[in-house]
N, C-alpha and C positions, 0 to 999 in steps of 0.2 A: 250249144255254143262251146265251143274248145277255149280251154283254159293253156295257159303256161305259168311258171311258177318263177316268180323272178326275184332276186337277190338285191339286196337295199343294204349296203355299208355305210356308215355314218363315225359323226366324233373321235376320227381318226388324225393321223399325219402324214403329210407327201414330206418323203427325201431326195435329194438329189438325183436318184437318178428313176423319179417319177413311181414310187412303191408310195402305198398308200397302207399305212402297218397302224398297232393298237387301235383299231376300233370296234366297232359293234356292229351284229349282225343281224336282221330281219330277214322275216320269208312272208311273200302272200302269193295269192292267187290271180291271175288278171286274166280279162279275157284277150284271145288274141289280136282282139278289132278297137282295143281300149281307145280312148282320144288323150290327148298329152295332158289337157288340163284334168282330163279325172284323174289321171297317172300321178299329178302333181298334187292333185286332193289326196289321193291315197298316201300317199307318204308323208304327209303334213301328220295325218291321223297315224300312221303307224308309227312315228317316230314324236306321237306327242306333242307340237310343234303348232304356238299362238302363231298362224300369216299374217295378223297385222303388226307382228313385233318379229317376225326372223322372214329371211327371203331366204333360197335353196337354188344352188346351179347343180345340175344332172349330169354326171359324164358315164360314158360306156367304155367299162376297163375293157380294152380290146389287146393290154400288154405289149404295144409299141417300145414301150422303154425308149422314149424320144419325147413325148408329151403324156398330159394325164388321161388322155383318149380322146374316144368322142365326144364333142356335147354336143347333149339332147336338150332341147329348144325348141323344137313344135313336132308336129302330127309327122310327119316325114321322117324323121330322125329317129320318133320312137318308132314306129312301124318297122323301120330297118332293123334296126335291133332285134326285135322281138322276130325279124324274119333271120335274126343271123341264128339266135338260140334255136330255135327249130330246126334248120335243116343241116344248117354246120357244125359238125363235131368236134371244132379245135373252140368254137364259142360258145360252148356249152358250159363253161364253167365262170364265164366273164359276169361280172357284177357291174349294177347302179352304182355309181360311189355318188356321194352327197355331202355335197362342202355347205353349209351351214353359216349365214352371218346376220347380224342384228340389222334392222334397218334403218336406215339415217334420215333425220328429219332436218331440214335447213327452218330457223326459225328466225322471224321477222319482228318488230315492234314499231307500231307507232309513236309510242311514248320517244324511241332516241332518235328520227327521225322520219323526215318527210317519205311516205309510200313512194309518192312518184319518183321523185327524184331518187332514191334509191335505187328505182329500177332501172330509173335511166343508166345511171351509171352505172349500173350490174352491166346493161347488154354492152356499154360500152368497150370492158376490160378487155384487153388482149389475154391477159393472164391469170387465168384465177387460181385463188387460193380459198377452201372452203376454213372457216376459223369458228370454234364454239362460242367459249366465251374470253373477251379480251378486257382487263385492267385498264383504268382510265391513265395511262401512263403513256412517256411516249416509246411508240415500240420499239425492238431491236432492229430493226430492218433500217431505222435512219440509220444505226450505228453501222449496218453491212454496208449502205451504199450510200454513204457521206453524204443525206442530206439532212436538213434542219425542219422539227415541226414548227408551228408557231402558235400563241396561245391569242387569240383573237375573243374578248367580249365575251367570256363562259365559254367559248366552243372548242375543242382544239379540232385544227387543221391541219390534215397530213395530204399533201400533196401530190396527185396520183396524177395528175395529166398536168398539160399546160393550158388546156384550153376550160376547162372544170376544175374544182375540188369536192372531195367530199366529206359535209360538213357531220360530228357525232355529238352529242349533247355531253356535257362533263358531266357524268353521275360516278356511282364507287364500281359498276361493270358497267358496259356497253356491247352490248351483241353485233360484232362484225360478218357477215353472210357472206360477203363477197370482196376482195381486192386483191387491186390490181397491183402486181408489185415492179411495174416497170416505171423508171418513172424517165421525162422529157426534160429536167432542169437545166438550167443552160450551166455550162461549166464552170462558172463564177460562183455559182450556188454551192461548189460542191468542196469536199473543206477535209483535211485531217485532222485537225484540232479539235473534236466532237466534244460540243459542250453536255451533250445527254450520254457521253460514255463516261459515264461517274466511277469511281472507283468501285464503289457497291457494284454496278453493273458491269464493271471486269474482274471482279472477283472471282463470279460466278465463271467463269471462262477458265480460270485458273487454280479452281479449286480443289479438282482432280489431282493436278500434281503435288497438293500438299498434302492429301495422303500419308504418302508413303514418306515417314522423316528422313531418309535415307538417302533422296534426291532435293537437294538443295533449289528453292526457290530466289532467287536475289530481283531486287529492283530491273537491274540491267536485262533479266530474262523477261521479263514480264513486258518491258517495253520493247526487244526485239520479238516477243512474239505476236504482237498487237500489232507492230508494225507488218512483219512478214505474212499474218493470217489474214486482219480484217484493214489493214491500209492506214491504221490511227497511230498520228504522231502523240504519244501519250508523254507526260512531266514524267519526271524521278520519284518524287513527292506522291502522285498520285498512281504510282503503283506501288508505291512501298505500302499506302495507306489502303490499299485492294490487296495486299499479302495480305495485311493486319485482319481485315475485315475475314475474308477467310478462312482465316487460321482460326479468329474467334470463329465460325459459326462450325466448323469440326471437330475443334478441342476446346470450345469455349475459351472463354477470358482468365489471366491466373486470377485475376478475383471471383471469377466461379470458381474455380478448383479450390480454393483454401475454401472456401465457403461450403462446399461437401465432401471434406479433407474425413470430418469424422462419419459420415453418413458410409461412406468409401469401404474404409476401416472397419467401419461395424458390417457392410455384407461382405467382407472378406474372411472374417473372420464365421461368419454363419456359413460360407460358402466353404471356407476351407476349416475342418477339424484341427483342433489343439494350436491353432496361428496363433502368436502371442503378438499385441499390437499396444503401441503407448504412444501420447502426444502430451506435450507440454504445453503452453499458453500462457504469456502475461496475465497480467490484473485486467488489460485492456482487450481482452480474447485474442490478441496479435500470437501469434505463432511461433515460435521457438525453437523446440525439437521434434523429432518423429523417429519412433523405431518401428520395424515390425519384421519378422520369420515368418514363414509359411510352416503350417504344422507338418509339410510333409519333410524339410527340408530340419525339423529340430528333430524329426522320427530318423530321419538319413544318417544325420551327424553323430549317432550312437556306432555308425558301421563303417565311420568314416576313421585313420588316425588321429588321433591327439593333435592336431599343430592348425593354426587359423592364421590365417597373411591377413592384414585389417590398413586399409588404407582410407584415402578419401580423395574425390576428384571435384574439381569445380562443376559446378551449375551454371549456364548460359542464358535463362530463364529473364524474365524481365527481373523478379526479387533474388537472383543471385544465391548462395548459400551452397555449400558443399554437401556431397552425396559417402557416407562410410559405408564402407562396404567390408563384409567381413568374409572369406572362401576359406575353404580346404580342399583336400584332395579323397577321389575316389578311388575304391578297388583298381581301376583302368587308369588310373594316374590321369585323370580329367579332371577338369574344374571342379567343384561343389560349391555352390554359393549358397550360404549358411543364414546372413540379415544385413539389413541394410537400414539406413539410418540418413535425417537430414537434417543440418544445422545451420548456424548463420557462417559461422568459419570454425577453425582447426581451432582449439585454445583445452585449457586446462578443465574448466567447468562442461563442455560439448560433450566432451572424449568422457568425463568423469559419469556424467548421467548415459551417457551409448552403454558404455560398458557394463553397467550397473543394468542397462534393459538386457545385456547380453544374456548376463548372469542366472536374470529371472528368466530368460529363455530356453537356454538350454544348460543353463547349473554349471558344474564343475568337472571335472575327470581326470585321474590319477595322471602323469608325466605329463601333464599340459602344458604346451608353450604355445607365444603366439611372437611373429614375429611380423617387424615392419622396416618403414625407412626410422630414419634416428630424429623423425620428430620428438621434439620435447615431451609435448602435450600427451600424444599417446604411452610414454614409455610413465606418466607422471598418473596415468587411469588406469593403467593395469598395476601401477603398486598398488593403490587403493582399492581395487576392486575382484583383483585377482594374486592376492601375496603370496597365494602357493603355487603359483604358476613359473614357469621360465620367461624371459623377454629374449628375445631376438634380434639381431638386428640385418637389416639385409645386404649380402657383401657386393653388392653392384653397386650401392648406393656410398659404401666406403672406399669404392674404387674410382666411381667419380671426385669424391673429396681428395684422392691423392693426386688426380689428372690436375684440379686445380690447382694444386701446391706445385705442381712441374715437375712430380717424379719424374725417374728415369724410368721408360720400359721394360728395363731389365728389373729391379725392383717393382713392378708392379706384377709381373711374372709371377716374381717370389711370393707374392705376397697372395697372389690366388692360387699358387700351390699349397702353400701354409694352409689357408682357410679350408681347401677342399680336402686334406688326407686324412686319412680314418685314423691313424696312430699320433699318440701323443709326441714319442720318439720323433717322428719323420718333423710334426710341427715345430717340435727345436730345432733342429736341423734349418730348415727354412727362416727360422726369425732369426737364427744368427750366423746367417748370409746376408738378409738385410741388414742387420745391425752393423755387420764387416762392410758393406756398400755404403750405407746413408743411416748414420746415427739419427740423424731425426725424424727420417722416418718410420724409425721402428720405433722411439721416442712416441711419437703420435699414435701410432698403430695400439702400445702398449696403455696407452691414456683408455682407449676405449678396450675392457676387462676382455680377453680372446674368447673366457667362458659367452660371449654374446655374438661372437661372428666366426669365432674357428669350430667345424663337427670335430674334432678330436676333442676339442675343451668344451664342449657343451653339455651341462650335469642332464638334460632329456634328446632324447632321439630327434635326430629333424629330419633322419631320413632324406633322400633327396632334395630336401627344400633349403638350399641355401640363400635363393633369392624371394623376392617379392613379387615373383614374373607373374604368377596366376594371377595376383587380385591386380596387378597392372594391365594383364590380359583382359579380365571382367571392364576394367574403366574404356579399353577399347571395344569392347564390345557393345557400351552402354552410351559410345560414342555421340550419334545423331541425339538419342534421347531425350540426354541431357538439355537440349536447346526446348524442347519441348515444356508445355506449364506440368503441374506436379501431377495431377490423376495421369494426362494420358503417360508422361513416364513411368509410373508404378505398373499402369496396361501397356508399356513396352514390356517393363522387367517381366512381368506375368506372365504373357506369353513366347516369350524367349524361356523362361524357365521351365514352363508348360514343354516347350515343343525339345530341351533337354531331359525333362525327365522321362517322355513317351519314347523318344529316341531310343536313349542308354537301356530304359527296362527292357525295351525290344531288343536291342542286340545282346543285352545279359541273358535274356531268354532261349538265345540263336542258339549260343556258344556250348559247346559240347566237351570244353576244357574244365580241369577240377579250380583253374585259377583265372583270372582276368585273362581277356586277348593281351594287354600290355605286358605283363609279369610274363606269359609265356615266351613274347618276343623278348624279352628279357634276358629269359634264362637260355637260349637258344642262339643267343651274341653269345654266351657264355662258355657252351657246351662243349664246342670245335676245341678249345684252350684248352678247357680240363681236362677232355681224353688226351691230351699230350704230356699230361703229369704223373708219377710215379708218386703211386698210392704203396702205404705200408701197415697195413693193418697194427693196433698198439693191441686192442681188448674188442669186445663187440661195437662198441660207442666210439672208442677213438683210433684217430687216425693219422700216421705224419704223413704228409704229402710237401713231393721236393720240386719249387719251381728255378730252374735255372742257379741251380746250386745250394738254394736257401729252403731251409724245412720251414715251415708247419704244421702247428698240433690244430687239428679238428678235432671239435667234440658235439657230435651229433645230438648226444642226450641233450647238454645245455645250450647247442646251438650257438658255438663258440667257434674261432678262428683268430688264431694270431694275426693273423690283419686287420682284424675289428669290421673288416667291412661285411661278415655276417650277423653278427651282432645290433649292430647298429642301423641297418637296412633292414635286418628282420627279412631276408631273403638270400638263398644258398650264395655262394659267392661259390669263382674258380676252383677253389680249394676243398668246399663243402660238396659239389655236386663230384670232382673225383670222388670221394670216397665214400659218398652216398651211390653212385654207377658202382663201385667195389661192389657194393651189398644188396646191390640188383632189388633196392627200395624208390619209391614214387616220390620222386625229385619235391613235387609239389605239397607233398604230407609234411617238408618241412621249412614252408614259406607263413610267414605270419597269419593269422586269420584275417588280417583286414586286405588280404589280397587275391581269398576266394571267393568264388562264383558266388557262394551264399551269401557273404556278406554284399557282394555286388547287387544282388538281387534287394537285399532290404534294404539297399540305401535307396533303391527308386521304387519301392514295393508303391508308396503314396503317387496319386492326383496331385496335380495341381487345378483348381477351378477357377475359371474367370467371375469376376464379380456380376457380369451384366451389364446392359443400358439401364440409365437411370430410372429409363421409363418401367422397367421391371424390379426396382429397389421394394423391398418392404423394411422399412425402418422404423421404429418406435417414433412417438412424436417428443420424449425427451433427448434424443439421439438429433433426429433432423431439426432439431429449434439450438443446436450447440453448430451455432455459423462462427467457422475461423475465420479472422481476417491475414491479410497478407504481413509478413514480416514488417518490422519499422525498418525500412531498409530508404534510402535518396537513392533513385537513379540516376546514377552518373550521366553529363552530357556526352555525346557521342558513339559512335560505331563501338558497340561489344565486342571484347579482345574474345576471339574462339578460338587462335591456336597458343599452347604453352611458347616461352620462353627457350630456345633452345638452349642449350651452354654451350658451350666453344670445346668442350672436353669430347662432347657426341660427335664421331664421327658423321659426315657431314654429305648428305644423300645426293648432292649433286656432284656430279664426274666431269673434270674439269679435262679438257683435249687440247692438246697445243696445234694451232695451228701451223706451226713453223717447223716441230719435227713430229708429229703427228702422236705425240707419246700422252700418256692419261695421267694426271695429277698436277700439272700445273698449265701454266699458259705461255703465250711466247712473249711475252715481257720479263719474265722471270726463266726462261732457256737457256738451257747451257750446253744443248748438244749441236747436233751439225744438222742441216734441215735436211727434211727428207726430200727425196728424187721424186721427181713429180712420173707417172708411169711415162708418158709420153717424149719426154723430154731425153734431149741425144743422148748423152750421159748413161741417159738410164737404158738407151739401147744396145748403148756400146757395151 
């Protein structure tokens, strides 16, 4: 008897365009007269395979690339084959492929209803739908096609025909086999107002979009999308109370979050090295404050400048409380966000214990300043807690104060030219040009000390940071979150912080420059100006260089300029890189350390690690039995205020068009030009 040798693929996958790739491959021997059922025993055995618990369809890769081939199905189909591998040389190479699936059993009970009549009403359905097991609830299907079940005497009745029903016994499951899902109601019956579309059961329809905090969820979507998907006229009320339901079972309740506030805390710190974490608490375990750093971000802040922007933004949370936040800046002139802290509000005692966790955080360091807006509170914790430091203040925030008083713009000019020049000189100059415009307001200006908002009078370096922009940046950033209860915000901040520190190390790592990408682009605004300058060599180290009539002395040793703005930037200035080009020296040998690659590199050297699902927490059991409770906070009656307060001083993001002569910034009620020519209009042809 002649053998052939045939090929059996298995536990593979079809792609689109019918390849059957990663699977496994067998070889046996068959006669060429085999019959299909032995064909089928064989392979059951070759590949392992219990028949009363998996069934197998057979096709014959024949490489159509239109379908998956042949199937093979009885005695005729395999004989073909096995005649195609014999005598044809292009199907000599073609395999069995064997799609593989478990077998399915429909299963019945006496126990939830009558045999016969079940079956009646099986042959009856037009439409079946085969169902495992189904909750003694009423299904979603009235919710798709607006009808009502009805609770009859223990049994519930769902309505499958007009001329039957069929009835299920109420136990905690009820095995459904068969139904029919068309249903004949007359149209009286049928309704938007669904009394079994609960909010719990729109939730679930709506849960997906709260995800992501980023996409705002409101009553009014929830009710036009229930209308436009599933046809239900749903209340206000009850989809506001289907957000709520949702939200809890994604982020949990804020009374879960304060309740594993310190459990949190403690794998954060197990998860991240040297994190430093602290939380306060009433007599009555209520909640108070909270600080915490990531230990990668107190390793960073050694490679970072001296200078910290420390603000705090509201919380939108049902318990309210503000969020401080403490940033510096990187080698790359980026953000660095340093710690973050939560309290009930801004005051004297908040700001006094934040700082004080600061302290213990990341210590102290020589020329340190920190600057802010001219809140009271924080200018009143850093004398206590920081008296060797400098305070700051920030000059946008005294620029708004002069908008309120109704400076003139001409004096407000002056007065951010004063703040922003590197010489002491030039800043006289500027305050008694105000002074000669408007006594009072240099008057004002002079109330708050210049050493606090002018860089020529500031006894430490601020380097570029005149404002508070960064850690206002950070509060935009932390935008959505804020709405969010307290863990999942701190697993925003996480990995938002997570996904800047893998970023920046990777492009610190790209970079083939001896200084930051920013510093380079820097000095190369720079460069074009200084070859225009006449350099005059003094000794080896110094240098006069003449711009547009007026000398200065460079001196490269100390890293000095009569403009002070090498000095106090701690990077070449116009004046510096002439006369560093004279001496054909590497521009970057003479820009600060906290502006090269190196130090780029260690400020993100550190991970950041997520804490996990709870379900993977290991916590001590003295740790998980310390349950916070939520702040003693009254919830206000009504709609949560979530946008700021604008002032009347901020220019104002809507652009106003006249209709009457078609000009931008006012309207045609307040017009005073001559209206425009319509295109069309004689006038306008002539």
């Amino acid at each position: 008897m002649e053998t052939i040798c045939i090929i059996v693929v298995f536990n593979g996958r079809w792609t689109e365009d019918y390849k059957y790739l990663d699977h496994q491959t067998k070889l046996f021997l068959a006669p060429e007269s085999i019959q299909f059922e032995d064909f089928v025993k064989k392979i059951f055995e070759l590949i392992e395979l219990d028949r009363e618990k998996f069934e197998i369809v057979i096709w014959f890769d024949i490489n159509l690339g239109t379908s998956k081939g042949m199937l093979v199905s009885k005695d005729l189909d395999l004989h073909t084959c096995i005649e195609l591998l014999k005598t044809h040389s292009l199907f000599k190479s073609c395999r069995f492929i064997v799609d593989i699936s478990e077998r399915v059993f429909a299963s019945t009970s006496n126990e939830h209803a009558n045999t016969k009549t079940q079956h009646d009403n099986q042959e009856r359905c037009q439409q079946i739908v085969e169902v495992d097991m189904v909750e003694a609830q009423p299904l979603n299907e009235e919710v798709h096609q607006t009808f009502d079940s009805i609770q009859v005497e223990g049994q519930s009745i769902i309505e499958i025909d007009n001329e039957q029903a069929l009835g299920i016994q109420v136990l905690e499951s009820a095995p459904i086999v068969k139904l029919e899902k068309k249903h004949d109601c007359s149209v009286n019956t049928r309704k938007t107002n669904q009394r079994h579309a609960t909010s719990k059961l729109i939730s679930g329809y709506i849960i997906d979009n709260l995800r992501d905090p980023r996409f705002e969820v409101t009553p009014a979507f929830v009710m036009a999308e229930m209308q436009k998907l599933h046809g239900l006229d749903i209340g206000y009320h009850k989809a506001w109370r289907a957000i709520q339901h949702a939200s809890a079972l994604i982020r949990g309740s804020p009374e879960e979050n304060y309740g594993l506030l310190c459990s949190y805390l403690y794998m954060m710190t197990s998860k991240n090295p040297r994190t430093y974490t602290n939380i306060k608490i009433d007599d009555n375990n209520r909640f108070l404050y909270m600080f915490y750093a990531y230990g990668s971000s107190i390793a960073g802040w050694n490679h970072c400048r001296p200078v910290i922007a420390v603000d705090a933004t509201f919380l939108k949370s049902k318990y309210r409380g503000v969020l401080m936040i403490s940033v510096s800046k990187d080698a790359n002139n980026q953000i660095f966000p340093l710690a973050f802290g939560i309290a009930e509000s801004e005051n004297n005692n908040s700001y006094e214990w934040y700082f004080s966790q600061l302290r213990n955080a990341i210590g102290s360091r020589e020329n340190l300043i920190f600057l802010s807006d001219r809140h009271q509170a924080i200018a009143n914790g850093i004398v206590k807690v920081y008296p060797e430091s400098h305070h700051g203040i920030c000059i946008y925030h005294l620029e708004q104060n002069l908008k309120r008083r109704k400076v003139k713009s001409e004096v407000i000019k002056l007065f951010q030219s004063a703040a922003r020049v590197y010489k002491r000189k030039e800043f006289d100059i500027y305050m008694s040009d105000i002074a000669n415009v408007d006594k009072k307001t240099y008057d004002y200006l002079m109330e708050e000390p210049p050493e606090r908002w002018a860089r020529s009078c500031s006894p430490q370096r601020r380097y570029d940071m005149l404002t508070t922009n960064i850690v206002e940046s950070m509060n935009s950033v932390l935008l959505e979150a804020r709405e969010l209860p307290i863990l999942r915000m701190m697993d925003f901040i996480q990995v938002k912080l997570q996904h800047w520190f893998y970023e920046r190390r990777k492009k610190a790592e790209g970079t083939f420059y001896d200084v930051s990408c920013w510093v380079e682009e820097e000095l190369k605004k720079r460069i074009d100006l200084a070859f225009t300058l006449n350099v005059f060599p003094v000794d080896s180290w110094r240098s006069r260089v003449e711009e547009e009539g007026i000398t200065f002395l460079v001196d490269l040793n100390k890293r000095t300029c009569d403009c002070f703005q090498f000095q106090l930037d701690e990077l070449p200035c116009i004046h510096a890189i002439a006369a560093i080009e004279k001496r054909n020296i590497k521009k970057s040998d003479f820009c600060s350390h906290w502006y090269l690659k190196e130090s780029w590199l260690k400020t993100y050297e550190r991970q950041i690690h997520p804490v996990g699902h709870t379900d993977s927490w290991i916590v001590p059991e003295s740790v998980k039995s310390q349950i916070v409770k939520p702040p003693d906070f009254k919830v206000p009656p009504g709609r949560r205020q979530k946008k700021r307060h604008i002032p009347a001083t901020e220019p104002s993001k809507i652009t106003f068009k006249c209709g009457r002569c078609r000009r931008i910034g006012h309207n045609r009620t307040t017009c005073i030009y001559s209206p425009a020519l319509h295109p069309f209009s004689r006038k306008h042809r002539e």
